[in-house]
Residue, then its C-alpha position, 0 to 999 in steps of 0.5 A: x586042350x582047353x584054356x581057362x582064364x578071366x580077363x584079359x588072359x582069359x580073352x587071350x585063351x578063347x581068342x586063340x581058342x577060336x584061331x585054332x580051327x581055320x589056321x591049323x585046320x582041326x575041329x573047334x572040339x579040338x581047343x576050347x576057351x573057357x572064360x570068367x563071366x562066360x561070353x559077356x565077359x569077352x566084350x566087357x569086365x565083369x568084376x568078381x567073375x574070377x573070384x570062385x575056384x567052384x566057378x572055374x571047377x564048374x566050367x570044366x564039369x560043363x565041357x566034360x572034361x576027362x583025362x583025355x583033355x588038356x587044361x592050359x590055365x592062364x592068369x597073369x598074376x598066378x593067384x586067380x582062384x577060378x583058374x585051376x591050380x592042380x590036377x582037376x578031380x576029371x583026371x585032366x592034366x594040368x599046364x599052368x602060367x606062369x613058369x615058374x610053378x612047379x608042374x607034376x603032370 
């Protein structure tokens, strides 16, 4: 599973990312996080690092992702282009936030 986010949501994600390993004893492959900005953007904001869907895209091409994969995107408003909003060109299934959205996994 991979969680992809920016901000705070995508903090969140690579927190819980990251609590996954000692708590439920799986490897740190198992659940991955992928934040806008990369890893300077955990500690501070980096304006306009969520503003590329082909930046998000590009992260998940980074990690390899294939349809064996999970892609959890989380964006507090439902509009963050580099959060992906549909089935990724890797075959990866897709788990949106928030709910409402209509999911055809």
């Amino acid at each position: 599973m991979i969680y992809v986010g920016a901000g705070t949501s995508g903090r969140l994600g690579v927190l819980d990312a990251s609590e996954c390993p000692p708590t439920f004893s799986v490897p740190p492959e198992l659940v991955r996080g992928v934040i806008a900005g990369g890893a300077p953007a955990l500690t501070r904001s980096i304006e306009g690092a969520e503003d590329s869907p082909e930046k998000g895209a590009e992260s998940l091409k980074e990690l390899g992702v294939s349809s064996k994969d999970c892609v959890l995107g989380i964006a507090t408003g439902a509009t963050t282009p580099y959060v992906p909003t549909k089935t990724s060109s890797t075959g990866a299934p897709m788990s949106l936030s928030p709910w409402w959205w209509d999911l055809k996994l």
